[in-house]
LOFI-236529 format. One record per residue (C-alpha): residue in three letters; x, y, z. Coordinates in steps of 0.25 Angstrom, whole numbers, plus 5000, padded with zeros to 4 digits. Example, Ala and Ser with C-alpha at 12.3 -4.5 7.8 and 13.67 -1.06 7.14 Angstrom:
2
ALA504949825031/SER505549965029/
//
This chain:
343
UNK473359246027/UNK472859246041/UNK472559096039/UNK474259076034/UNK474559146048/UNK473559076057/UNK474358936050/UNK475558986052/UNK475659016067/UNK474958876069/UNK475958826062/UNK476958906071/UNK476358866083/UNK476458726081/UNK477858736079/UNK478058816091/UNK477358716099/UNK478158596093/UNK479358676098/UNK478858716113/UNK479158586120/UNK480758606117/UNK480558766118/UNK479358816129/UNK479358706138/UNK480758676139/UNK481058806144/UNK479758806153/UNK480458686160/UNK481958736161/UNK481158876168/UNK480258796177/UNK479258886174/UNK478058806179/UNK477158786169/UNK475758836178/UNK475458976179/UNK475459046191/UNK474159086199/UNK473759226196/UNK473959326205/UNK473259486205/UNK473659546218/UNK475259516217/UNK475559546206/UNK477059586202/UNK477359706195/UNK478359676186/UNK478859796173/UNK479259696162/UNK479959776148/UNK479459716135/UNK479459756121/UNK477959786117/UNK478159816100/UNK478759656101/UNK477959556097/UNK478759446105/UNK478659516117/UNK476859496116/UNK476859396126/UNK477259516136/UNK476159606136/UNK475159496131/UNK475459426147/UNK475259566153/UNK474059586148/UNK473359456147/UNK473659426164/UNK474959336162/UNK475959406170/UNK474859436181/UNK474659276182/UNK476159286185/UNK476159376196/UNK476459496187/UNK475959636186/UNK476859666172/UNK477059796168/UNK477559796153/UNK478559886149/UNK478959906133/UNK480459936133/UNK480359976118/UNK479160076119/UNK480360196121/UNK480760136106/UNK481960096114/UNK482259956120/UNK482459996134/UNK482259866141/UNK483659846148/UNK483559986151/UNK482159986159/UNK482659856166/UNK484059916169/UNK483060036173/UNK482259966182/UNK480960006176/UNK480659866171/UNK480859746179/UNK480959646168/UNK480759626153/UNK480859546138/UNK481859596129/UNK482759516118/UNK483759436124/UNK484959476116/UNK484459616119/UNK484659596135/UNK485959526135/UNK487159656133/UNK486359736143/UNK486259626154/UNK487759606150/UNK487959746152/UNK487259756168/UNK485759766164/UNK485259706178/UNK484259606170/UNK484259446171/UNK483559366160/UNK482559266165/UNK481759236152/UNK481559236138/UNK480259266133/UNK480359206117/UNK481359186106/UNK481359256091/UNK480759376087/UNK481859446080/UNK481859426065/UNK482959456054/UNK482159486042/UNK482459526027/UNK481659546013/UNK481459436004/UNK482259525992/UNK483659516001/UNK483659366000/UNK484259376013/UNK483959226017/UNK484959196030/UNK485759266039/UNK487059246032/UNK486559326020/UNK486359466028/UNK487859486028/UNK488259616023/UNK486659666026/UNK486059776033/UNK484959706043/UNK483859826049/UNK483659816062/UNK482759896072/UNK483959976081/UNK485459926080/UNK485859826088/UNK484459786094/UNK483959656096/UNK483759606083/UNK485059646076/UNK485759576089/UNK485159456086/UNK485359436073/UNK486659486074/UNK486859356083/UNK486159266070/UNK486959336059/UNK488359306069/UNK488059176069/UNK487759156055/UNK489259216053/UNK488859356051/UNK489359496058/UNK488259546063/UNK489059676065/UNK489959686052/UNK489359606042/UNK487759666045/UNK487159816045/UNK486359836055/UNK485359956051/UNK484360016060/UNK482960046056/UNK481560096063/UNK480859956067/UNK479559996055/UNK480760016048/UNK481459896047/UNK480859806037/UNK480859936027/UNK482159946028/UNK482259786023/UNK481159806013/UNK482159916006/UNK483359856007/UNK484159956015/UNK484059826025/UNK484259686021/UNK483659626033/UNK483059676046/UNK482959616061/UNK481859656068/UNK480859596080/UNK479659536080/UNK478459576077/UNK479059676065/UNK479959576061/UNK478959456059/UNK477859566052/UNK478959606042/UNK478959456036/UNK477459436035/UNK477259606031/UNK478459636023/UNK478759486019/UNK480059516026/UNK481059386026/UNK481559316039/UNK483059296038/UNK483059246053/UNK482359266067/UNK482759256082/UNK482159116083/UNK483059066073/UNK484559026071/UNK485359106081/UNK484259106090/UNK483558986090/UNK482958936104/UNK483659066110/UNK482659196117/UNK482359316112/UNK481559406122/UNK481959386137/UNK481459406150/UNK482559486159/UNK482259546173/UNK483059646180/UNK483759596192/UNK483059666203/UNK481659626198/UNK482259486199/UNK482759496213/UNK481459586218/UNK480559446215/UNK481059316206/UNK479759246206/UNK479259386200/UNK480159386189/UNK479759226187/UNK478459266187/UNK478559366176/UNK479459266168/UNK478259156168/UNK477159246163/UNK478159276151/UNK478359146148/UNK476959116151/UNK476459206140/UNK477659176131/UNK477059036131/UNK475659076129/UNK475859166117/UNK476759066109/UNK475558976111/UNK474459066109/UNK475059196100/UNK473859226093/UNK473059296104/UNK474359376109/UNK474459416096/UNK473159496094/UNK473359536109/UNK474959596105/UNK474259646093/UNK473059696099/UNK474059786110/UNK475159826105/UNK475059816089/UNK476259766083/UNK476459786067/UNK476159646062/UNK474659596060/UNK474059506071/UNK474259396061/UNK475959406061/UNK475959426075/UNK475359306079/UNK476159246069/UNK477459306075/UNK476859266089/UNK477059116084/UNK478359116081/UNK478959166092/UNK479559076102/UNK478659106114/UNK479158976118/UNK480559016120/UNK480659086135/UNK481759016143/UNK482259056157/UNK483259016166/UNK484358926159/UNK483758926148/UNK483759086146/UNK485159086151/UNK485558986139/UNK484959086129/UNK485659206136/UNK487059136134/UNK486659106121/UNK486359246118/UNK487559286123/UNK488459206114/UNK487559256103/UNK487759386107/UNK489359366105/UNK489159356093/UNK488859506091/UNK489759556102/UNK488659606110/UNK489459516120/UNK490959466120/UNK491559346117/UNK491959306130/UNK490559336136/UNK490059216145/UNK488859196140/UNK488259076150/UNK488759186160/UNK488059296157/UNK486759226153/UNK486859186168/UNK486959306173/UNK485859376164/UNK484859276166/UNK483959216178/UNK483159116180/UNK481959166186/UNK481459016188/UNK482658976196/
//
């Protein structure tokens, strides 16, 4: 078995390497991030309080940079905040609160608020896909269109991942808001409720939603690196505006080592793995998370026009489920909520 696992993420790391040129280094290039690191600094260093989500296995890259000297090289004295440790997301609200100066969050997820006021630009994206939309094999739910009439689990309504597969199952000519039911379940609870059939399909992050294929032989249906959201962000960076007008090269700064670390772990996910393993325990074996470390796009971190390409895209995506109306400019306001931190 451990053999099967240790094949399959070479086998996943080949692919993802064959795909870096057009992914990685095309968006490296459009950023002008310089590709050599930055001398070290000890003395000067920056305090900078930066919100992540600690029980997401996406987000490893974080605190594995904090505490393996990568911020430091950058300059940066982080101070990690996990927004969901109140067991509400509170992200916008620290920001808005001004008890964090920046911090990764889904990108559907920061879009209403910054539309609404939230004092917050977006300045990059970390990865894409790591929401899944998962069933059991007794269903024989194979493809979106199938779920029609269905009742999906989800963790809390509306969050994350019922928005974006809400925008997939709109866009394969389902309404996500009259044609599904929605039902909200405790997290441990979720994919229960799928193996009893008072749910025929659950959506979910990473790293439960990857465990409950290899430990309860769950089904994928889809993921957020595929069909909807192919080549599009998932987790992005945002900023609030006054941390950006105190010091831009800080900012910058901050924005390299995440990228810097994004790089390393899609290259190298086995030791940061057993290091995200080691501290914080997630509930998959070392084996599936290094696995699920594979396959996520750590490649996929644009900034700049690039990320404001995605917002817009987003945006239109997000019209689909009238979070946002019709007539909503959407190449307007990816403007106004993103900025480009290597202008």
């Amino acid at each position: 078995m451990a053999t099967q696992g240790a094949d399959k993420v070479k086998q996943i790391m080949s692919r993802r390497r064959a795909l870096q040129s057009a992914g990685a280094a095309g968006v490296l290039g459009a950023t002008g991030i310089i590709a050599a690191p930055l001398i070290g600094r000890t003395a000067d260093l920056k305090k900078v309080r930066f919100g992540w989500a600690a029980p997401a296995a996406c987000h490893a890259p974080l605190g594995y940079a904090a505490d393996n000297g990568i911020f430091a090289k950058h300059g940066i004295d982080i101070e990690l905040m996990d927004f969901l440790a109140t067991g509400d997301d509170v992200l916008t609200k620290y920001l808005a609160a001004g008890k964090l100066d920046a911090g990764a969050g889904f990108l559907l997820g920061w879009l209403k608020p910054l539309d609404e006021g939230l004092d917050v630009k977006l300045i990059s994206a970390t990865h894409a896909g790591c929401m899944r939309l998962l069933t059991s094999a007794r269903t024989g739910i194979k493809t979106l269109q199938q779920l029609r009439g269905k009742t999906i689990a989800v963790g809390a309504v509306n969050d994350a991942a019922q928005q974006t597969f809400s925008v997939s199952l709109a866009k394969a000519g389902i309404d996500p808001l009259t044609e599904i039911t929605w039902k909200a379940y405790p997290d441990n609870l979720l994919s229960v409720a799928v193996q009893k059939g008072e749910a025929d399909a659950l959506a979910h992050i990473d790293p439960q939603g990857y465990g409950w294929i290899h430990d309860d032989h769950l089904v994928e249906i889809a993921n957020s690196q595929t069909g909807a959201y192919r080549n599009l962000s998932c987790c992005t960076v945002g900023a609030s505006v006054e941390f950006l007008k105190q010091d831009k090269a800080v900012v910058r700064h901050v924005v390299e080592a995440i990228i810097e670390t994004h790089e390393f772990v899609a290259n190298h996910p086995a030791g940061v793995a057993k290091y995200y393993k080691d501290k914080y325990n997630p509930p998959v074996s070392l084996e599936v998370l290094t696995e699920l470390l594979s396959v996520l796009a750590y490649h996929h971190h644009p900034a700049g026009a690039a990320l404001e390409k995605e917002i817009a895209e987003e945006i239109e995506d997000l019209k689909l489920i009238k979070v946002f109306r019709a007539n909503a400019n959407a190449q307007a306001l990816a403007k106004k909520f993103s900025y480009n931190v290597f202008a």
